[in-house]
C-alpha positions in Angstrom: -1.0 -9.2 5.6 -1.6 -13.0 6.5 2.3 -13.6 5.1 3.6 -10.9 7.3 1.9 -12.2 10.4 3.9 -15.9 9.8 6.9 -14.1 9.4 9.8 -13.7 12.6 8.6 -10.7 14.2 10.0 -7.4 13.2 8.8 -4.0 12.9 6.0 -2.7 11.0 5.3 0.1 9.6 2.2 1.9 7.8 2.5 4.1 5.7 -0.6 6.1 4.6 -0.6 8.1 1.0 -3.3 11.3 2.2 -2.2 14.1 -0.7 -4.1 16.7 1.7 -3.7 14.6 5.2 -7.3 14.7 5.3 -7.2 11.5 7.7 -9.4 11.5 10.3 -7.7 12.2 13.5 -10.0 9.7 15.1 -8.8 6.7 12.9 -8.0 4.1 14.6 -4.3 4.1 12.9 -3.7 7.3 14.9 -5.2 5.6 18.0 -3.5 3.0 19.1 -0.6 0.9 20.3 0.9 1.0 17.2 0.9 4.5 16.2 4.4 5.1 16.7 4.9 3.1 13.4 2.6 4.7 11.6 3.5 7.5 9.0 1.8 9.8 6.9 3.0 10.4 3.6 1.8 13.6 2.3 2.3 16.5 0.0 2.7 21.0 0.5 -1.5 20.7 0.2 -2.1 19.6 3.6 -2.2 22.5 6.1 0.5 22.6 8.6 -1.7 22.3 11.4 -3.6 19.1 10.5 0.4 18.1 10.3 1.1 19.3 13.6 -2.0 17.6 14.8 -1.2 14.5 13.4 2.6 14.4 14.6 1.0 15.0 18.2 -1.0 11.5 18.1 2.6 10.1 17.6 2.8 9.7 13.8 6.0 10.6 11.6 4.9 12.8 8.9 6.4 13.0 5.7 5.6 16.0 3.3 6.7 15.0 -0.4 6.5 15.6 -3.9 3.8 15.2 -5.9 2.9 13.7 -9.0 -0.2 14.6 -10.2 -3.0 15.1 -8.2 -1.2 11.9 -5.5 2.1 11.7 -3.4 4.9 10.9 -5.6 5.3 6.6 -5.5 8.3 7.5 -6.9 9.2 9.6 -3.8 7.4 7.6 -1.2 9.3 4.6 -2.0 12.9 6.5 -2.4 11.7 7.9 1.2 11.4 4.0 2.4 14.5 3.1 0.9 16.4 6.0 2.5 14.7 5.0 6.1 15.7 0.8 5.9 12.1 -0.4 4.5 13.5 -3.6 2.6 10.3 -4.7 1.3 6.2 -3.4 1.3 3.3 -5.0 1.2 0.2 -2.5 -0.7 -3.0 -3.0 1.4 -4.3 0.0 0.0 -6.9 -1.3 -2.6 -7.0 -1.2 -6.7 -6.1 2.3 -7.2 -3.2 2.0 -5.6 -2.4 -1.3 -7.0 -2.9 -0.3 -10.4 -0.7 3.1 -9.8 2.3 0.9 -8.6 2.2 -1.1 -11.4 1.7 1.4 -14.4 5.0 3.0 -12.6 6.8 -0.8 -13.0 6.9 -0.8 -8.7 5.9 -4.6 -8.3 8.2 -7.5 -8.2 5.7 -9.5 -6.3 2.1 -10.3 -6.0 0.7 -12.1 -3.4 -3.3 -12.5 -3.8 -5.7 -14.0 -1.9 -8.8 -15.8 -3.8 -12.1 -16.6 -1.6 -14.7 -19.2 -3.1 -16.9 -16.6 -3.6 -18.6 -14.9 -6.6 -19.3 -11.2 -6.0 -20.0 -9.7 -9.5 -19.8 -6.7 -11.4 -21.0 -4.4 -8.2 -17.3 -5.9 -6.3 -14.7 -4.2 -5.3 -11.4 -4.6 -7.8 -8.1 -6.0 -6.8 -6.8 -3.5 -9.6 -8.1 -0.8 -11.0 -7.6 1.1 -14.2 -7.2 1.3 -17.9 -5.3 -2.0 -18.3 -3.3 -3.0 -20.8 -3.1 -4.8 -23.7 -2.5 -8.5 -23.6 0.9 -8.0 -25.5 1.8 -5.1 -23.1 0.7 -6.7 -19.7 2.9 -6.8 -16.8 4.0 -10.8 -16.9 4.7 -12.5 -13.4 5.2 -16.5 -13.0 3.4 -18.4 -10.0 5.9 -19.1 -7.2 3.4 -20.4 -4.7 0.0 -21.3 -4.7 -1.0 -22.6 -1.1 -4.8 -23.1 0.3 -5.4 -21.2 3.6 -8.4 -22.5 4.8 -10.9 -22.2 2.3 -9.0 -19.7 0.0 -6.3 -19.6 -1.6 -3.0 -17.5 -1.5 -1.0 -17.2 -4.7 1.9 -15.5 -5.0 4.0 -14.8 -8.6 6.9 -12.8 -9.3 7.8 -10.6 -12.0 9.3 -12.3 -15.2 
């Protein structure tokens, strides 16, 4: 995240949701310099050895609840709080997005808006049902600031 990247430095960590750790054990997040901060957040549907395979690139692997057909949020997040994790930033596209909402997760957005038009065939920031305009999740601006040609806004939660 661009807002992470201005911040002091301090230690980051990913955390990947794979229900059946079905990760490649090429990808670069398993990789590199940083996989030592990388952990994979998974459920008792992932066989132990693509764990133990895992675990050998470096990565911490947690094996949690589920809800669903997903990890538990719910768990993922206690798991955070229990380790330090203050604060996360979701990279992880609209599903996810959408699934941390509907559980009442966010207290912040942060979105970034490109002069650019890409149409119904785009990818969401949020996917799905919605809600009702009545029932929708209300957050005030806090910052709007241009960043190059885009834009970053960020809004809390009201």
């Amino acid at each position: 995240s661009l807002i992470y990247r201005r911040a002091a430095k301090q230690e980051r960590y990913r955390v990947i949701l794979d229900t059946r750790a079905r990760l490649p054990i090429t990808a670069k997040v398993l990789n590199d310099d940083n996989v030592g901060c990388t952990i994979i957040a998974t459920t008792s549907l992932a066989p132990a050895s693509r764990l133990n395979r895992i675990r050998a690139k470096g990565a911490d692997v947690w094996v949690l609840p589920r809800k669903g057909a997903h990890v538990s949020l719910r768990h993922a997040l206690q798991e955070m709080g229990a380790r330090g994790f203050l604060s996360i930033v979701c990279e992880g596209g609209g599903a996810i997005a959408h699934a941390l909402q509907a559980e009442d997760f966010v207290d912040e957005l942060t979105l970034f808006m490109a002069p650019k038009w890409l149409g119904a065939e785009g990818l969401s920031a949020m996917d799905g049902a919605g809600w009702l305009l009545k029932h929708a999740p209300r957050f005030c601006f806090s910052e709007i600031e241009r960043i190059g040609p885009d834009l970053m806004i960020r809004a809390v939660r009201s």
